[in-house]
C-alpha positions in Angstrom: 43.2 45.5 -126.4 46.4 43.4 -127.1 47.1 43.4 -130.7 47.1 39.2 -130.7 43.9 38.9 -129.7 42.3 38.4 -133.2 45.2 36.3 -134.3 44.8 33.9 -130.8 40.7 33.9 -131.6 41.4 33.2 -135.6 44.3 30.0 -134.9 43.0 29.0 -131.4 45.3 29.1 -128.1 47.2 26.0 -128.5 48.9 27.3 -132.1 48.6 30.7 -131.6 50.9 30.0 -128.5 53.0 27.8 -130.4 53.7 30.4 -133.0 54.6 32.9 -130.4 57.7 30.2 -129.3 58.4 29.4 -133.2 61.8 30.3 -134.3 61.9 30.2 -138.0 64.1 30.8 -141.2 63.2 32.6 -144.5 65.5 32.1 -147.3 65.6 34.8 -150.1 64.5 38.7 -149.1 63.4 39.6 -152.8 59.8 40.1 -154.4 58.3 36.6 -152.0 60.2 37.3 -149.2 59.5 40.8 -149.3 55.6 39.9 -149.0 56.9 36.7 -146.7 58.2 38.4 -144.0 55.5 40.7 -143.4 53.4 38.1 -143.1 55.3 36.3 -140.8 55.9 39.3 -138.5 52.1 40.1 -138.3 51.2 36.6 -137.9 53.6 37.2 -134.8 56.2 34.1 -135.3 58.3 35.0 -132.2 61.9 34.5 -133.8 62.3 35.2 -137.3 65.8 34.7 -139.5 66.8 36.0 -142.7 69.4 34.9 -145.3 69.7 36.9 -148.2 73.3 38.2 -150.0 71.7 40.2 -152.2 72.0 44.2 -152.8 69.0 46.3 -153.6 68.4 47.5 -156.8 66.2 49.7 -158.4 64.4 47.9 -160.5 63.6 45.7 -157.5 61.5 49.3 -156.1 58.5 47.9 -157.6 56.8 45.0 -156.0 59.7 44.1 -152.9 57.2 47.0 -150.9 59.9 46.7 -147.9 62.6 48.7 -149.8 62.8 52.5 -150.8 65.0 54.6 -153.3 67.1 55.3 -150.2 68.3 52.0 -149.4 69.3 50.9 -152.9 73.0 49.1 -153.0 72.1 48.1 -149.3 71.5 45.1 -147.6 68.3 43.1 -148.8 68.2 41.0 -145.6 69.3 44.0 -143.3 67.0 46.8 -144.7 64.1 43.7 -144.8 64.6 43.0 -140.9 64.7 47.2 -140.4 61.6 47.7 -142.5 59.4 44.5 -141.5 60.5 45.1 -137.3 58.7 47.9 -137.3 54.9 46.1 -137.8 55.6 44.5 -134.4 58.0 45.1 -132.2 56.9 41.7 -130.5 59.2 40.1 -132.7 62.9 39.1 -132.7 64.5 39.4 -136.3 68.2 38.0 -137.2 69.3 39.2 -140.4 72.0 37.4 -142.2 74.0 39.2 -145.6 75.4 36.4 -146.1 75.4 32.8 -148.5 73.2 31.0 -147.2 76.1 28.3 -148.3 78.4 29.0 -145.9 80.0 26.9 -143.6 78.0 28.8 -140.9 75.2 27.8 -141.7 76.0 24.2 -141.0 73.5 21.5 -139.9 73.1 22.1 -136.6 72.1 25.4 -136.9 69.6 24.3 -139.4 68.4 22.2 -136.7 67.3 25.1 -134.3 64.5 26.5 -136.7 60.7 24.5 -136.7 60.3 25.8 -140.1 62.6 26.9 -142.7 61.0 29.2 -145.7 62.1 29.5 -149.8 61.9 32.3 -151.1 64.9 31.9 -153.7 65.9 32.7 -157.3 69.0 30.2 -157.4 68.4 26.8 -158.5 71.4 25.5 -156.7 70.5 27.4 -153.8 67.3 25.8 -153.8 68.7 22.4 -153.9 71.2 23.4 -150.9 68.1 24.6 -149.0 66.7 21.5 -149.7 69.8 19.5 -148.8 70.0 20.9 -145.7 66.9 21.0 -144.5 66.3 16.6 -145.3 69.8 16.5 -143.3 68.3 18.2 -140.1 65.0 16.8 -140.4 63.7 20.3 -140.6 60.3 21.2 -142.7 60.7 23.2 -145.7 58.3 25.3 -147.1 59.2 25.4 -150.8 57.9 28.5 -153.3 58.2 30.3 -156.6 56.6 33.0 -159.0 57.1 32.9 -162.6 55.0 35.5 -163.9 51.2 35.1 -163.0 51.6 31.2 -161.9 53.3 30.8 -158.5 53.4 27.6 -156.6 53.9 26.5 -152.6 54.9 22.5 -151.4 55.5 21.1 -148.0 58.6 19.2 -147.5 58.8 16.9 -145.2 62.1 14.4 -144.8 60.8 11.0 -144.9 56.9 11.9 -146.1 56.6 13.5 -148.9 58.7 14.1 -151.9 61.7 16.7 -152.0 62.5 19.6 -154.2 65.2 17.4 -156.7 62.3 13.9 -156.5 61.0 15.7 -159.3 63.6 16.4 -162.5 64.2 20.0 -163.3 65.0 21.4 -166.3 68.8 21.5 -167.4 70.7 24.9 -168.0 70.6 26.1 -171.1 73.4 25.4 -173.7 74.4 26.0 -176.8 77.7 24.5 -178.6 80.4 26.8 -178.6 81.3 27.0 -182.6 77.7 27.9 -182.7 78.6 30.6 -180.1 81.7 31.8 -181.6 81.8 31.0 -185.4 78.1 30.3 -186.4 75.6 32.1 -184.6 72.5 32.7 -186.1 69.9 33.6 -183.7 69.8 37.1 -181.2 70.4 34.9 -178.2 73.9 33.0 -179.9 75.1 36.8 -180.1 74.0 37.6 -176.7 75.7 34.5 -175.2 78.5 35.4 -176.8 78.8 38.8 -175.7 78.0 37.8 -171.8 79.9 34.1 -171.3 82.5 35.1 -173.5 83.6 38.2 -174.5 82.6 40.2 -170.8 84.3 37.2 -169.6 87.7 36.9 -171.7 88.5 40.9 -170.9 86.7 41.8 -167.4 86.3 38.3 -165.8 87.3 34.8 -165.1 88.9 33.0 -168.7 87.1 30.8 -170.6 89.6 28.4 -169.7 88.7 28.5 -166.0 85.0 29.2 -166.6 82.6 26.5 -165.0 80.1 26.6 -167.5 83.0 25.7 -170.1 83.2 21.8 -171.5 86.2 21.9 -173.3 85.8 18.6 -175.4 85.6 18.5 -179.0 85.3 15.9 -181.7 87.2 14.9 -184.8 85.0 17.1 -187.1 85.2 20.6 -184.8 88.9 19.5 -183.4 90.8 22.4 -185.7 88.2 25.0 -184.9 88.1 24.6 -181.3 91.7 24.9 -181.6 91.3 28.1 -183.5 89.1 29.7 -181.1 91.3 28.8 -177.9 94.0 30.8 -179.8 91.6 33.7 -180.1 90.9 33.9 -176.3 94.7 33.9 -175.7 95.4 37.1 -177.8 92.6 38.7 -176.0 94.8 37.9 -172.7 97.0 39.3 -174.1 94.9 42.8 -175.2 94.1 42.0 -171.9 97.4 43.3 -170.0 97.0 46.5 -172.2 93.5 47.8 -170.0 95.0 50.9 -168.9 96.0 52.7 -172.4 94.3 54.9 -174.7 94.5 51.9 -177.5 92.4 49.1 -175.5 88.8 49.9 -177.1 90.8 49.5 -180.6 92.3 46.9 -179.6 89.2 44.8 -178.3 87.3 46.1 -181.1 89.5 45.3 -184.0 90.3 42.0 -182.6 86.9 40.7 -182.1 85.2 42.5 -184.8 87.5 42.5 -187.6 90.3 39.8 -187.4 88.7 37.0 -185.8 85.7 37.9 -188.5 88.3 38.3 -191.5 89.6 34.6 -190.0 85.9 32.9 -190.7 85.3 34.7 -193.8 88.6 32.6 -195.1 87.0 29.4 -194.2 85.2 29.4 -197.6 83.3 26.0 -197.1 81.8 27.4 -194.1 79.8 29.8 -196.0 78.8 27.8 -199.3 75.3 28.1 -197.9 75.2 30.6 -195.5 75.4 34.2 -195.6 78.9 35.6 -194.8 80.0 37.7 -192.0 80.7 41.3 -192.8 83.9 42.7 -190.3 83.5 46.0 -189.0 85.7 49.5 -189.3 86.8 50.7 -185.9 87.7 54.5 -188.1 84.6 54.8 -190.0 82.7 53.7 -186.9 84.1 56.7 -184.9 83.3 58.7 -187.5 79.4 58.0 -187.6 79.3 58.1 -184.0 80.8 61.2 -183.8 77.9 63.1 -182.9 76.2 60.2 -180.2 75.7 61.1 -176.7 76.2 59.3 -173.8 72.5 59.7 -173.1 71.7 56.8 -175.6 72.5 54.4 -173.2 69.7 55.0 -171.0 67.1 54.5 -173.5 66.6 50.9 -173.0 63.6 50.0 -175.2 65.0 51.9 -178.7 66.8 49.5 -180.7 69.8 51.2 -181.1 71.2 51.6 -184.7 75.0 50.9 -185.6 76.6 53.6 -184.5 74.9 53.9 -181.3 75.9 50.4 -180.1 79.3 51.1 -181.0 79.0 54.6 -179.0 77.9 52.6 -175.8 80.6 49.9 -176.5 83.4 51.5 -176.5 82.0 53.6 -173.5 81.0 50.9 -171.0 84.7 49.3 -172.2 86.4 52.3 -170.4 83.7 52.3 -167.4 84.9 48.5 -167.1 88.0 49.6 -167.5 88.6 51.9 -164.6 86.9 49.7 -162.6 89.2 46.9 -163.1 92.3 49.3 -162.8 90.9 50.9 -159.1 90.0 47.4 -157.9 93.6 46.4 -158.3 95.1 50.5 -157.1 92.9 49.2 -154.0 93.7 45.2 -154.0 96.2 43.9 -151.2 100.1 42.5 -152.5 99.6 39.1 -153.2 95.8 38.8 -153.7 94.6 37.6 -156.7 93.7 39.7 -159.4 90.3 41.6 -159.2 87.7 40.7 -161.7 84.1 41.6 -162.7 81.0 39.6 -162.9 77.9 40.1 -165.3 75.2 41.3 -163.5 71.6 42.1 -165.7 71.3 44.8 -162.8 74.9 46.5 -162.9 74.3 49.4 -165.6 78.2 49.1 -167.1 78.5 45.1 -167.8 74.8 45.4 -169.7 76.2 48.4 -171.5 78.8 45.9 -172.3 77.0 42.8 -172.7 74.1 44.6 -175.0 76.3 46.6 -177.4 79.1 43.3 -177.9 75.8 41.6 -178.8 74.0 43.8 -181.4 77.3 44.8 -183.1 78.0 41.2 -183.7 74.5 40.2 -184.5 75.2 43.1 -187.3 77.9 41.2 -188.7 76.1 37.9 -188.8 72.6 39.8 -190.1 70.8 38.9 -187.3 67.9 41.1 -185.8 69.2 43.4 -183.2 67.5 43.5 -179.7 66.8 46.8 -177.2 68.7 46.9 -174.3 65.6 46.3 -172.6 65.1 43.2 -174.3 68.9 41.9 -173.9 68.5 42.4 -170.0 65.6 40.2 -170.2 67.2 37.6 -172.7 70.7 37.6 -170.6 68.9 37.5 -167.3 66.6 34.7 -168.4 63.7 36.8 -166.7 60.6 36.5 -166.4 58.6 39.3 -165.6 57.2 39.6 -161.6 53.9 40.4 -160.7 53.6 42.0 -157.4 50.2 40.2 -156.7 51.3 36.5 -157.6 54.1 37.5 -155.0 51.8 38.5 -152.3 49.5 35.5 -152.7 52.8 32.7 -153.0 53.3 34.1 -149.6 50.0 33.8 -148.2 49.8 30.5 -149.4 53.2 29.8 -147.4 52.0 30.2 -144.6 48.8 29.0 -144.3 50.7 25.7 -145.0 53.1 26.6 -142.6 50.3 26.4 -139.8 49.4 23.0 -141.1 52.7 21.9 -140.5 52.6 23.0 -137.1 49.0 21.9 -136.5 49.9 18.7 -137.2 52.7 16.9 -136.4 51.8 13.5 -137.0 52.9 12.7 -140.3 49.4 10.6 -141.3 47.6 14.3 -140.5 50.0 16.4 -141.9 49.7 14.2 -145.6 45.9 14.6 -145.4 45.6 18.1 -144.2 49.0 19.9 -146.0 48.8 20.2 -150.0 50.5 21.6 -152.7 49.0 24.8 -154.2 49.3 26.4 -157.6 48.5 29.9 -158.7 47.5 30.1 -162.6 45.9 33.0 -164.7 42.5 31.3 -165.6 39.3 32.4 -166.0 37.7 29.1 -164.4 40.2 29.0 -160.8 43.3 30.7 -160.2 43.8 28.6 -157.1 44.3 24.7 -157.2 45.5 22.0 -155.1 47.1 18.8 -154.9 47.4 16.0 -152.2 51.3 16.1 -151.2 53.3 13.0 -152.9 55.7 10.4 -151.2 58.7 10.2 -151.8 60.4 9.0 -155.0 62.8 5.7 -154.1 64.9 7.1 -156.9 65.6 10.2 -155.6 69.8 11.0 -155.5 68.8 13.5 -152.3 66.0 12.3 -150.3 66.0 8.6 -151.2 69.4 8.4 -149.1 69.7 8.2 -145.6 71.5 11.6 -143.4 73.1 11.3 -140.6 75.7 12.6 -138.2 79.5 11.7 -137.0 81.3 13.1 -134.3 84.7 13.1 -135.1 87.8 14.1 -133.1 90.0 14.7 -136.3 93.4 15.4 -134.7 92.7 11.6 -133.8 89.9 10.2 -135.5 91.2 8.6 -139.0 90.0 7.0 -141.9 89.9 3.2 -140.9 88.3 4.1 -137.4 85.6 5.0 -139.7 85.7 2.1 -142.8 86.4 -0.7 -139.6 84.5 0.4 -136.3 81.2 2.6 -138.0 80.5 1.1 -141.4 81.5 -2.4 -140.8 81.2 -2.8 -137.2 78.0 -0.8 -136.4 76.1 -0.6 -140.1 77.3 -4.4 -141.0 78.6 -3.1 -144.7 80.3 -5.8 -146.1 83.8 -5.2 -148.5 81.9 -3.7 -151.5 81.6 0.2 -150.4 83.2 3.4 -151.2 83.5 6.6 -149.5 83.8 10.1 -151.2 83.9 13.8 -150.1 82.3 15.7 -153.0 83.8 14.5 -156.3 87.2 13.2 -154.5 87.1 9.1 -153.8 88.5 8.4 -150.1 88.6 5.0 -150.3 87.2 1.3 -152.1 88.0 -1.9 -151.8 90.5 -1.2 -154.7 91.7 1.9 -152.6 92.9 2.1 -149.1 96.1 5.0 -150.0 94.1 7.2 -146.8 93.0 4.6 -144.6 96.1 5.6 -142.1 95.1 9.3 -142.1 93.5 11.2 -139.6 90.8 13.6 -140.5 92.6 16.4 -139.9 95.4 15.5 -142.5 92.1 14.6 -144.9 90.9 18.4 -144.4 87.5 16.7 -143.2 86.7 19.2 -141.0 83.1 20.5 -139.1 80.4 20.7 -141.1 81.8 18.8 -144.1 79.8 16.1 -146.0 81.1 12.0 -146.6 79.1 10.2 -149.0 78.9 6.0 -148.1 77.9 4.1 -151.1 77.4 0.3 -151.1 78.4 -1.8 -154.1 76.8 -4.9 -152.9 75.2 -7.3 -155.3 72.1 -7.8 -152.7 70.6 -5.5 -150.0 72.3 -2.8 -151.3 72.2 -0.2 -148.5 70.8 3.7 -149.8 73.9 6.2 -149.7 74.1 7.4 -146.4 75.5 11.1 -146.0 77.3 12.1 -142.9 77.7 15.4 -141.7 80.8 16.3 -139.8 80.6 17.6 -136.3 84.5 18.3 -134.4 84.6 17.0 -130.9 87.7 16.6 -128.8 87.9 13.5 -126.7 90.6 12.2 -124.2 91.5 9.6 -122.6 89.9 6.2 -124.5 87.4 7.2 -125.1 86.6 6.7 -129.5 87.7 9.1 -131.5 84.7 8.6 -133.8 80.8 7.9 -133.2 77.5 8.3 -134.3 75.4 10.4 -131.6 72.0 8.7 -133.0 70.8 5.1 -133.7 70.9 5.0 -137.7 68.7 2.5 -139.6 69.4 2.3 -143.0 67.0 1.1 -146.0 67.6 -1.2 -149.1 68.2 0.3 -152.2 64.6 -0.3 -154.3 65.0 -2.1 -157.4 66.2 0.2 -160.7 63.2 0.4 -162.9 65.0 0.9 -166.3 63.4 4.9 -167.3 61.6 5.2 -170.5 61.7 8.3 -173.0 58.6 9.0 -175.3 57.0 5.7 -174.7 60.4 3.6 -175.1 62.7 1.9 -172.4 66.3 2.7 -172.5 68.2 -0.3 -171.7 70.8 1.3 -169.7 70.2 4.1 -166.8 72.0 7.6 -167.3 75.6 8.2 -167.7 78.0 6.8 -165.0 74.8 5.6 -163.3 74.0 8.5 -162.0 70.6 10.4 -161.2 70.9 14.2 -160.7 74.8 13.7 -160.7 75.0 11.4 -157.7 75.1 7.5 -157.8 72.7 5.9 -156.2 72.2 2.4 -156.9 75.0 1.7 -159.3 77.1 -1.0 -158.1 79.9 1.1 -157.3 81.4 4.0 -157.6 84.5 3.5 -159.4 87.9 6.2 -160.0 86.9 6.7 -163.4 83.2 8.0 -162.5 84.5 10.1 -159.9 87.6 11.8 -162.5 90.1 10.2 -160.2 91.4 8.0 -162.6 94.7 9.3 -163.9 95.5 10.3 -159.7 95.2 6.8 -158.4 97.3 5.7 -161.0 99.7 7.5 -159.9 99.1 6.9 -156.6 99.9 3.2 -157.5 102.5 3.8 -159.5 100.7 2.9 -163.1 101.2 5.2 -166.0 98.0 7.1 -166.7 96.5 5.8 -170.4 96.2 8.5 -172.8 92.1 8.4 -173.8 92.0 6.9 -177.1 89.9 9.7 -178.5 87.6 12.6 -177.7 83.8 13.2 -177.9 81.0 15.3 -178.2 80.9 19.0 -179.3 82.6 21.5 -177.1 79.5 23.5 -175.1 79.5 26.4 -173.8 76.3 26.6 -170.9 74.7 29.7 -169.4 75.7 30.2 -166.1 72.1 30.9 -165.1 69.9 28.2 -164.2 67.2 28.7 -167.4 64.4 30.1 -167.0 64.5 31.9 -163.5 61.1 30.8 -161.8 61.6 32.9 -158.6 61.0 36.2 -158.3 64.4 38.3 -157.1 
């Protein structure tokens, strides 16, 4: 009896067959795609590719079934395709350990799957997914787990709305005086000991950090000035890794002097407790008779001497790490550095004893490693069965996709599903939603130029595409990214070819149009390299593009009341989209195209806003890893 049979008699011939012919992609290997890709391969889906540049880790051993103690610090995606092959050898499985945001994985190649699966833990990554996915007109089936609620949507370019129509919470922040001078809760201390201090000795500076906003205002101008100083002498301890004085060093610098520095701010502490600096001698001496065993017992809330124990420990693990990273480094390369990782034993050591010894200074509560991971991490806890039914639910939606293909059928017969811990239905649906006009990443149009960029330059585009073919009018703007190409006010690169722009395959242009009425939507063209001879143009669109109006700017209300103007720079979700246009200043070109036109930059008549320090993490992390 063949092994489809059931399968062909459950779906019927015609998708059963399709299925068979389906070449699909599944983002994310972890605790869904664990339970997503076994699905998949027993459902039979003929080609099936993985993306995943994660490692296997232990704590991962309990709910991502396709992973044993053996292949831990391998390949998620490569032990995934090893484990789930062998269900059905009917079934060709790529496996990528890779980003899935690298340039490989370019548009076109998003354009040879029928479906393209979620099953992520990165915000951003999500978003790119997303991105891509609206630019290749491919359907995404979107999921996530937080805890017992899980939830799938269908994505559909065009039909229904798109992972970023719907705000998402910001990243958490905190302002960085609170984070270095004032802290007063467990998770200031923990911050502090994770974007801060792991990052000053072992990692990139605060003063390249992404997450670092490094304005300040006239009340917090002398202590931000302070605290820079402070990270430049801990470069300096820096340099000194690789002697027997470092953990003193570190120690007494961040847990006596910089602490003897706030206590002589007397104002600060009229009415709040004071900060008490440690002793790195009497320290030793308590921990004298601590074991390096207290490291591993992550749920005892270690007392003084232990944390110091396991701090000055996990400093020399660091340590030696650092200094064989650069024995093994080439000449010339930059210098090796260490990222936090909740998962990597030594940087939580770090991360979890930094914390609680300065949340003893401040007389704050001090946490268990246990609970640090989880507070760092921003995790919430996986349940094996929400992951298994999340994926279910994937692709049950997935055949809907594929039953129908007419859009009218698909928004009548696709939903979005939620999984909640109730007592009254743990499974509920909703009809899928249209798009919102709004939207900064599906409420533009995508589309593709073919570009020979030895030849190809920037006015070929501006004069023969956007005014000749799409009828734009003077009031545009094109940018790569962040960086303005050109306005009406800015033609310096109309003369250059592609090349010299570093406009190269697979990279994005973003057309927006300043008009006063009909507006066109930003249009975002993807890149494709093509050399051409002879006359033939040097640039063209392979497609017929129609492009919409922008819809009219409702002004957006907060708690009942209408703000008058839209969000900063008027943006949504950090790209413009129906401003008027984008000008230098919103883009941070200001200061370059004065120079450019030979205009002395103005120096900003003043600064604002408290300098803020942001977790790198994304909040709360709704995906399972």
């Amino acid at each position: 009896m063949a092994r489809d049979k059931f399968a062909r008699q459950s779906l019927g011939g015609a998708l059963h067959q399709r299925i068979r012919e389906a070449r699909v992609l599944m983002v994310g290997a972890g605790g869904i795609g664990c339970e997503l890709l076994k699905n998949l391969v027993l459902t039979g889906f003929g080609e099936i590719h993985i993306v995943d540049l994660d490692t296997i880790d232990l704590s991962n051993l309990n709910r991502q079934f396709l992973f044993r103690n053996e292949h831990i610090k391998k390949s998620k995606a490569l032990v995934a395709k090893e484990s789930a092959g062998k269900f059905n050898p009917n079934v060709k499985i790529e496996a990528y350990h890779d980003n899935i945001k690298d340039a490989q994985f370019n548009v076109a190649w998003f354009k040879t799957f029928e479906i393209v699966f979620n099953a992520l833990d990165n915000l951003d990554a999500r978003r790119h997914v997303n991105k891509m996915c609206l630019a290749a007109n491919v359907p995404l089936i979107e999921s996530g787990t937080t805890g017992f609620n899980g939830q799938v949507q269908v994505i559909k370019k065009g039909e229904t709305e798109c992972y970023d129509c719907t705000p998402k919470d910001p990243p958490k922040s905190f302002p960085v005086c609170t984070i270095r001078s004032t802290p007063s809760q467990p998770i200031h201390c923990i911050v502090w000991g994770k974007s801060y201090l792991f990052a000053e000795i072992f990692g990139a500076s605060e003063d390249e950090a992404a997450e670092m906003d490094h304005r300040e205002d006239a009340e917090n101008a002398k202590e931000v000035a302070n605290l820079q100083k402070e990270a430049q002498a801990l470069k300096r301890i820096r340099e000194s890794m690789a002697t027997v004085e470092f953990p003193r060093l570190v120690f007494d610098k961040v847990f006596k002097e910089d602490i003897e520095r706030l206590l002589s701010m007397e104002d600060m502490w009229k009415t709040k407790k004071p900060p008490k600096a440690l002793d790195y001698d009497a320290l030793s001496q308590e921990a004298l008779g601590v074991g390096g065993a207290v490291a591993q017992r992550d749920q005892k809330v270690w007392s003084l001497a232990e944390n110091f124990a396991v701090f000055v420990d996990s400093l020399r693990r660091l340590s030696t790490r650092i200094e064989e990273a650069r024995a093994n480094s080439n000449a010339g390369s930059a210098a090796p550095i260490l990222t936090f990782d909740k998962d990597d034993v030594d940087t939580l050591d770090f991360v979890a004893a930094s914390a609680n010894l300065r949340s003893h200074i401040f007389g704050i509560e001090t946490r268990s490693k246990f609970d640090i991971k989880q507070m760092a991490g921003n995790i919430i806890p996986a349940i094996a069965t929400t992951n298994a039914m999340t994926a279910s639910l994937c692709v049950l939606q997935a055949f809907k996709v594929m039953r129908h293909p007419d859009p009218k059928e698909l928004m009548q017969k696709a939903k979005m599903v939620f999984l909640t811990r109730s007592t009254e239905r743990v499974l509920s649906s909703d009809s899928l939603r249209k798009p919102n006009p709004h939207c900064a990443t599906c409420g533009i149009a995508y589309a593709t130029l073919v570009v020979d960029p030895s030849r190809a330059k920037l006015s070929d585009l501006v004069e023969g595409v956007l005014k000749g073919q799409l009828g734009y009018g003077e009031e545009f703007a094109i940018n790569r990214g962040q960086d303005l190409l050109y306005d009406q006010d800015e033609d310096f690169h109309l003369e250059k070819t592609f090349a010299e722009l570093n406009l190269k395959a697979d990279s994005f242009i973003t057309v927006y149009d300043g008009a006063d009425e009909g507006a066109k939507v930003d249009v975002v063209f993807s890149v494709i390299e093509q050399e051409v001879s002879g006359d033939a143009k040097p640039i063209h669109m392979p497609e017929e593009l129609h492009i919409a109006e922008k819809p009219a700017v409702a002004a957006p209300e907060t708690n009942g009341h209408a703000l008058s103007d839209r969000t900063a720079n008027n943006t949504v979700n950090g790209h413009l989209n129906g401003a008027a246009k984008r000008k230098a200043s919103e883009a941070g070109l200001e200061d370059e195209l004065s120079r450019k036109k030979g205009k002395v930059a103005e120096v900003p008549s003043k600064v604002t806003n408290d300098e803020v320090i942001e977790i790198e993490d994304d909040g709360a992390i709704v995906i399972d890893d």
